[in-house]
N, C-alpha and C positions, 0 to 999 in steps of 0.2 A: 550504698550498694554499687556506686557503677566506678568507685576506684575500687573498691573489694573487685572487682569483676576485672579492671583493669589489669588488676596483679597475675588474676591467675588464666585469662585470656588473650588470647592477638589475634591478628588479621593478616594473611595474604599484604595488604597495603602496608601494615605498618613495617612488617619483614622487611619488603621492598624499598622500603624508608631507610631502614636501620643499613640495609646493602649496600645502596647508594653511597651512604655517609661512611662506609668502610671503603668505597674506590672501585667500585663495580658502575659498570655502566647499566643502563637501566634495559638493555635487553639481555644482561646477564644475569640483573638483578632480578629479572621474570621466570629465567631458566632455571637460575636453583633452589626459586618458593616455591616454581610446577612441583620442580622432582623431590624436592622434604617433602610437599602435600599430596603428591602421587605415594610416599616413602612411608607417609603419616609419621612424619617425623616433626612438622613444623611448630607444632606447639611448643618444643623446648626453646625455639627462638633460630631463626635464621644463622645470627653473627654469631650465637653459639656454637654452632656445626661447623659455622666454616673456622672458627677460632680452634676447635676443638682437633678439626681435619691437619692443617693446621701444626699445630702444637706434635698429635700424634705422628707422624710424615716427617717433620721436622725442616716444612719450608715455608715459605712467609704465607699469607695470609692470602696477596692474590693468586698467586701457584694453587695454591688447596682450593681455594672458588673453583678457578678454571677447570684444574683437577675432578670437581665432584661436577661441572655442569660436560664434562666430557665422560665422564661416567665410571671414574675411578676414586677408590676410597673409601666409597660409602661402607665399608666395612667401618672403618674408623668412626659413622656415624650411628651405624644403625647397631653397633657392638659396643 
């Protein structure tokens, strides 16, 4: 039950985790699990959004972090 559970849930910390290890410092890494879980966007996965942001935008990966914890974007996440 609790990797079934694993596949289809996370956590605030684990996001935080996964941020980190993409090259976010950890008080940006706190900025943009607030605003996906203020967004209730977090369950698709933190380094998804920002991968996603990202990809749509067409500039690297910490640009589109920065980008959504400054409060541009989110279109490209929550569309």
């Amino acid at each position: 039950p609790l990797v079934a559970e694993a596949r289809t849930h996370t956590t605030p910390a684990i996001e935080r985790s996964v941020l980190l290890r993409m090259g976010f410092s950890s008080l940006e890494a706190k900025a943009l699990v607030d605003a996906m879980v203020a967004r209730g966007v977090l369950g698709g996965g933190a380094g998804r959004w920002v991968l996603e942001c990202a990809r749509r935008r067409g500039v690297d990966v910490r640009d589109a972090g920065l980008a959504l914890i400054r409060g541009e974007g989110w279109e490209t996440v929550a569309g």
